[in-house]
PAZAPA-4460 file (N, C-alpha, C; in steps of 0.05 Angstrom, whole numbers, plus 32768, in hexadecimal, padded with zeros to 4 digits):
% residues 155
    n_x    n_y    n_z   ca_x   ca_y   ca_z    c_x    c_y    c_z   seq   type   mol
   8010   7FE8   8000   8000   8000   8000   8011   8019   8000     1      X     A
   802C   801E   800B   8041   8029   8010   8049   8034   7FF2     2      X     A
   804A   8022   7FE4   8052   8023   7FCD   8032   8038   7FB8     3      X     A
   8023   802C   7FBE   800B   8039   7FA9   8002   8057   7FB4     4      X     A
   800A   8057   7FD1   8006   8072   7FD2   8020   808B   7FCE     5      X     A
   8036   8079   7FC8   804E   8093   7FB8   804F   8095   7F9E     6      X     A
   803F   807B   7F94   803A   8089   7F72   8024   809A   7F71     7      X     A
   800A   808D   7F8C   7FF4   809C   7F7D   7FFC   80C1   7F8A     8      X     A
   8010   80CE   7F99   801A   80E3   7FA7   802A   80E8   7F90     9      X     A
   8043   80D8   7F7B   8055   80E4   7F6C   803D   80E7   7F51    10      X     A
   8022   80D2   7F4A   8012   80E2   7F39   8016   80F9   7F3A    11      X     A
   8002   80FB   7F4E   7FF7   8121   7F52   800F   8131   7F55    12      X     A
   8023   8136   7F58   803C   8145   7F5B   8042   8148   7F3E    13      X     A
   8043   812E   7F2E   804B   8135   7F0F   8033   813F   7F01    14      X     A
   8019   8141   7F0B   8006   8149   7EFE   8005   816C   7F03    15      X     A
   8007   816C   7F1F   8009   818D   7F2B   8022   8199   7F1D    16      X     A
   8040   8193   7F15   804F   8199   7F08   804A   819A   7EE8    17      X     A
   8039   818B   7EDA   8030   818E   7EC2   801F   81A4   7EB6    18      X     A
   800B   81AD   7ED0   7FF9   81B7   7ECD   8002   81D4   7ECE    19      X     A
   8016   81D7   7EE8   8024   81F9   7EE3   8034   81FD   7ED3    20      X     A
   8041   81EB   7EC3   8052   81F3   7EB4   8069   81F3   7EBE    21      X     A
   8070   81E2   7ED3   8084   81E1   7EE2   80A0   81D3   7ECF    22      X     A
   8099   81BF   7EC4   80AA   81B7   7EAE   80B9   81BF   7E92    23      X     A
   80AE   81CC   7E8E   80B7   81DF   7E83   80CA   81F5   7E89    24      X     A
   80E6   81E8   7E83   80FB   8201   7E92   8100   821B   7E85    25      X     A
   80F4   8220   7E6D   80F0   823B   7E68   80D6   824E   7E79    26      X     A
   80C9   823E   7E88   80BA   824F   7E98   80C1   8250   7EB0    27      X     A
   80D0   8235   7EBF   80E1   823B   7ED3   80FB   8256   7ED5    28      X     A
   810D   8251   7EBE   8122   8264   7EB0   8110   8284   7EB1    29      X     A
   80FE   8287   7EA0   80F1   82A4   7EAF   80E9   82AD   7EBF    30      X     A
   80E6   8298   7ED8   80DB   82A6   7EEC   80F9   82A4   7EF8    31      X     A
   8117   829F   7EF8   812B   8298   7F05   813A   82BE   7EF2    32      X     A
   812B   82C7   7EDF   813A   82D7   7ED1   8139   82F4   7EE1    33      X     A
   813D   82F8   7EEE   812C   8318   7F0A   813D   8326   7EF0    34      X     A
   814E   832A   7EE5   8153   833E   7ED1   813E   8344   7EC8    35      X     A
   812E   8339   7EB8   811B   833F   7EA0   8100   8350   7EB2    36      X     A
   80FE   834F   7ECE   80E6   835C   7EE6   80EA   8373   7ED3    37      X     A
   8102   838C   7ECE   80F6   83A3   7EC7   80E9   83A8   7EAC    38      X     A
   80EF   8390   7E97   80E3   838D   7E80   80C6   838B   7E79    39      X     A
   80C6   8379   7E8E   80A2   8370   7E93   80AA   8349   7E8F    40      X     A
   80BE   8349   7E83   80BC   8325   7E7A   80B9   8314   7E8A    41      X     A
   80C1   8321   7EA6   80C7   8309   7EB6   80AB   82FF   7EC2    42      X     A
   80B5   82DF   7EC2   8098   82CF   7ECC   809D   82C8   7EE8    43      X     A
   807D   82D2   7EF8   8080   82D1   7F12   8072   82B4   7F1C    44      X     A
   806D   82AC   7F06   8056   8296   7F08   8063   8276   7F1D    45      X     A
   807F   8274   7F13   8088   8262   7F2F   8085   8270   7F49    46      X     A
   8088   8282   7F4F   8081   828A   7F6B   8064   8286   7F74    47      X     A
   804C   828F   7F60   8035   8282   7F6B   8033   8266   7F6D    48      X     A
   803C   8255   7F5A   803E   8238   7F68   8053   822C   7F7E    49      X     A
   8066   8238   7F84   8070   8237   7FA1   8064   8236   7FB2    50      X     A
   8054   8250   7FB2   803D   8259   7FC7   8029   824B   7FC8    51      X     A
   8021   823D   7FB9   800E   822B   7FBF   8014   8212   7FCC    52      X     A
   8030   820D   7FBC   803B   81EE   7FC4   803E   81F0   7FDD    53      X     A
   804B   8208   7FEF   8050   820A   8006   8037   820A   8017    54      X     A
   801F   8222   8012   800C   821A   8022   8002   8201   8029    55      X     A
   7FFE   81EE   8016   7FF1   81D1   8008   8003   81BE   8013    56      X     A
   801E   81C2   801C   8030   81B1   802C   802A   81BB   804F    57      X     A
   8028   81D6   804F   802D   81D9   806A   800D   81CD   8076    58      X     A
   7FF4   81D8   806E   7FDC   81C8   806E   7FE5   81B1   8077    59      X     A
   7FF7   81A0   8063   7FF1   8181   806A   800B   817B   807C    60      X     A
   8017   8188   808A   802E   8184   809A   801E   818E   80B3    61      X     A
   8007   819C   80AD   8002   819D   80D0   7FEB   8182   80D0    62      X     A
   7FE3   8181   80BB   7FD0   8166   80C1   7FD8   8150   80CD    63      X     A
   7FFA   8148   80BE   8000   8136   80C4   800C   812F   80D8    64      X     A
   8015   8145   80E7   8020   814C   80F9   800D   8137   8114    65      X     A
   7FF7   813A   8113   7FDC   8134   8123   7FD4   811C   811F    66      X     A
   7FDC   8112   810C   7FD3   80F0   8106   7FEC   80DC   8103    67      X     A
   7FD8   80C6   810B   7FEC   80A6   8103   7FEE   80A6   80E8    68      X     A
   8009   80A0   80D6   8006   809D   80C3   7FEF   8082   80B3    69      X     A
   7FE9   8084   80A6   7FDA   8071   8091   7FEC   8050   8091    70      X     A
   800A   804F   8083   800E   8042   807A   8029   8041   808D    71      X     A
   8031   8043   80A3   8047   8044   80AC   803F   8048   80D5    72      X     A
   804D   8044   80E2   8048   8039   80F9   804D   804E   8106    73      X     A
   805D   806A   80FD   805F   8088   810F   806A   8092   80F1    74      X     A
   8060   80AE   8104   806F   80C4   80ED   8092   80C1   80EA    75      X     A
   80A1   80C4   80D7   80BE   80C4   80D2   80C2   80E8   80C8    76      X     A
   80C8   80F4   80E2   80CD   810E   80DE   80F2   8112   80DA    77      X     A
   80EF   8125   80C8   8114   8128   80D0   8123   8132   80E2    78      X     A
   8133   8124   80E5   8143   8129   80FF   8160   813E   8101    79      X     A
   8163   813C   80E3   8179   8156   80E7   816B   8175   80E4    80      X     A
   8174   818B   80F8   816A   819B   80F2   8181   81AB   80E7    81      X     A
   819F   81AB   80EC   81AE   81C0   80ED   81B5   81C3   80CF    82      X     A
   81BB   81E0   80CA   81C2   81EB   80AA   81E0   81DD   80AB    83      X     A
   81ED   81D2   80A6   8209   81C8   80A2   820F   81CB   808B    84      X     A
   822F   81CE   807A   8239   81CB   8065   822D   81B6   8050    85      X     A
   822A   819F   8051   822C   818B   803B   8205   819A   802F    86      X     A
   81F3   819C   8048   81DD   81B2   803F   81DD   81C5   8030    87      X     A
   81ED   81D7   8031   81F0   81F5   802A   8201   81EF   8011    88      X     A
   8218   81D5   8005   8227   81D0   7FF6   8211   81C9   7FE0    89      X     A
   81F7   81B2   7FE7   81EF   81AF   7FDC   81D2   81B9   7FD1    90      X     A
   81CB   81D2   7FE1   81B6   81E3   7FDA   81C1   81F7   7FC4    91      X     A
   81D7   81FC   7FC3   81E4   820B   7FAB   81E9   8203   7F92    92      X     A
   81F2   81DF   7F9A   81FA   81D4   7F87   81DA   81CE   7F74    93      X     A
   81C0   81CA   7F7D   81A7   81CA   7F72   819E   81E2   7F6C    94      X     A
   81A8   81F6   7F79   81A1   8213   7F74   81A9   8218   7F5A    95      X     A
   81BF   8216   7F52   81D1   8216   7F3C   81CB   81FF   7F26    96      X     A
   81C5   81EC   7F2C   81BC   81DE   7F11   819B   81E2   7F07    97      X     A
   818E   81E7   7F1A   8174   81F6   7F1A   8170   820D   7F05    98      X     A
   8184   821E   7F0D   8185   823A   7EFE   8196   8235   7EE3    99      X     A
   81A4   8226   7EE3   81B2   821B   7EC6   819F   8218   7EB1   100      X     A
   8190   8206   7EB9   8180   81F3   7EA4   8165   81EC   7EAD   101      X     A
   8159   8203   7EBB   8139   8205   7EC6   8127   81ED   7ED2   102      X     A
   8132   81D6   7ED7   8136   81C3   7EDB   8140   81B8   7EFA   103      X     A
   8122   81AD   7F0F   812E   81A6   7F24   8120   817B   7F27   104      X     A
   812A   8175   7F2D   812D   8157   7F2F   810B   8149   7F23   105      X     A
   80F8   8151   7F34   80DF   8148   7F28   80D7   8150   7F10   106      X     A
   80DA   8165   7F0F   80CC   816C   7EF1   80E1   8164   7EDA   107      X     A
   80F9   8166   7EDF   8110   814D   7ECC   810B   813A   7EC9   108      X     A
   80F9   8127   7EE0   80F7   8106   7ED3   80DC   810B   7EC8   109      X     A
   80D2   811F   7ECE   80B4   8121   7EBF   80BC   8127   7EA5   110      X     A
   80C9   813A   7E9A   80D8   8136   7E7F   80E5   8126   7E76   111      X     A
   80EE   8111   7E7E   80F3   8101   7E6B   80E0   80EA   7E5E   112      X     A
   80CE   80FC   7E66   80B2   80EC   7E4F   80BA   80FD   7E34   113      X     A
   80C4   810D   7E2C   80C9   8122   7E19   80E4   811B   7E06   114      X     A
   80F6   8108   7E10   810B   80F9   7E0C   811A   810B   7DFE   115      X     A
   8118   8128   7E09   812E   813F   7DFE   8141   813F   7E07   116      X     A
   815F   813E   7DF9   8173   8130   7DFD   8183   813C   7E16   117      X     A
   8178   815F   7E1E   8188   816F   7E2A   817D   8161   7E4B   118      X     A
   815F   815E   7E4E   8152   8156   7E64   815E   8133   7E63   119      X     A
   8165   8125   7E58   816B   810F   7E57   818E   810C   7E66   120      X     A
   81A1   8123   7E55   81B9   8121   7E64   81B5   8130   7E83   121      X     A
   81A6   8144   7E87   819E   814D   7E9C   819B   8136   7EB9   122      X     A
   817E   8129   7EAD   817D   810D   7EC0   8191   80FD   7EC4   123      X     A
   81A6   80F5   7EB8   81B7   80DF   7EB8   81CD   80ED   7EC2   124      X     A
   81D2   8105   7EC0   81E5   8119   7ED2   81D6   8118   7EF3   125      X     A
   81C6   811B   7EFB   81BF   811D   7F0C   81C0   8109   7F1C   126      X     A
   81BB   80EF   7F07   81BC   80CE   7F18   81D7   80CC   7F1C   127      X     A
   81E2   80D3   7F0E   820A   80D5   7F13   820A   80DD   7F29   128      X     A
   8201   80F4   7F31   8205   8101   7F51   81F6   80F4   7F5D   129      X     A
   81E7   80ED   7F5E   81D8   80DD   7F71   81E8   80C6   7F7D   130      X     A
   81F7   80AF   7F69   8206   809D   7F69   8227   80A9   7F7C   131      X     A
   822F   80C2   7F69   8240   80CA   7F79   8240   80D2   7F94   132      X     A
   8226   80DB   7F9B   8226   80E4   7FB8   821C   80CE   7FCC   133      X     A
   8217   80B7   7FC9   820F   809F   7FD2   8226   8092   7FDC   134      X     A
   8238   809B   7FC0   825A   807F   7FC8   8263   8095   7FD9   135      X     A
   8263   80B0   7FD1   8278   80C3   7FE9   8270   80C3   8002   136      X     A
   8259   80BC   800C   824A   80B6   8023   8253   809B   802C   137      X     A
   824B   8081   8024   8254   806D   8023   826E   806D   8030   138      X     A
   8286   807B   801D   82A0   8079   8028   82A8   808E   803B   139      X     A
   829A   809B   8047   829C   80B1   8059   8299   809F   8073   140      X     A
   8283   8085   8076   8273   808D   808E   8280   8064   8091   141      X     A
   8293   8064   8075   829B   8045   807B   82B6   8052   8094   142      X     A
   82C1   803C   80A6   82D1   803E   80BA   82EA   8045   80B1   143      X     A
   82FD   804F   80BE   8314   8051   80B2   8323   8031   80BB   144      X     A
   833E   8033   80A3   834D   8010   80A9   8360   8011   80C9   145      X     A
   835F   7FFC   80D2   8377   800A   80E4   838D   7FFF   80DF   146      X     A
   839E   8003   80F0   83BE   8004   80E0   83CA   7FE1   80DF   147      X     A
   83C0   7FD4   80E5   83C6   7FB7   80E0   83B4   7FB0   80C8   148      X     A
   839E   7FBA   80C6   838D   7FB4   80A5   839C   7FC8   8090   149      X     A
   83AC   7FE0   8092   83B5   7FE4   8081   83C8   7FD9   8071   150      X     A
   83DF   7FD4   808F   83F6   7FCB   8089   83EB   7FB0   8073   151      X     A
   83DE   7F9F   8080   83D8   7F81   807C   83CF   7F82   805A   152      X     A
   83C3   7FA2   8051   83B1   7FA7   8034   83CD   7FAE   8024   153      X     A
   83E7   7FB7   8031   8405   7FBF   8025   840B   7FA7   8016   154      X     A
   8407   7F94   8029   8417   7F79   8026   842E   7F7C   8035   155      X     A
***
């Protein structure tokens, strides 16, 4: 059941992203353009769907706040709160591919229904980091050798 209710939740998310025009990174790219505000070009239209997404989350974050989950035995809230580096490294690093190529993770795999080659290396760049930041984790949080397993790894 776990399972049917994150597709039938990633439906409606790719349907709500379809519907504003969220996919489309030339409409993301204009509203990212604050140059063009004194022209008139610039599109404010992602900011009203922020604002919605945020009300429409915060709504359902105090709901849920108050209930047993459905499909799971307690709520799983997150437990880090603090702003730290590898955070701030990596809100930039999305900040920055965001603003590149108008393009943030969901509405990329929602394009590659479109099999346009730019949104296609996009995705598979992104699974690269994903992969990459998995093994640099991985080998961060594996133990260090101690000095008889090194020597012994010398020969």
């Amino acid at each position: 059941m776990r399972a049917l209710a994150s597709l039938v939740c990633g439906f409606v998310f790719g349907w709500g992203l379809f519907i504003s025009g969220m996919i489309r990174p030339d409409k993301v790219l204009g509203f990212l353009d604050i140059l063009a505000i004194p022209s008139g070009n610039w599109d404010p239209s992602l900011a009203v769907v922020m604002a919605a997404a945020l009300a429409v989350t915060g709504a359902g974050y105090a709901l849920a706040r108050r209930r047993t989950p459905v499909f799971e035995a307690r709520n799983q809230w997150p437990t880090q709160t603090a702003i730290d580096r590898p955070l701030v490294v990596g809100s930039v690093l999305f900040g920055v591919g965001w603003g590149l190529v108008g393009l943030c993770p969901g509405p990329a795999i929602e394009n590659l229904a479109s099999l346009s080659p730019g949104v296609v290396v996009f995705v598979v760049a992104m699974a690269i980091g994903t992969i990459a930041h998995d093994y640099w984790y991985a080998r961060s949080d594996a133990p260090e050798p101690t000095l008889a397993q090194a020597k012994a790894a010398d020969g």
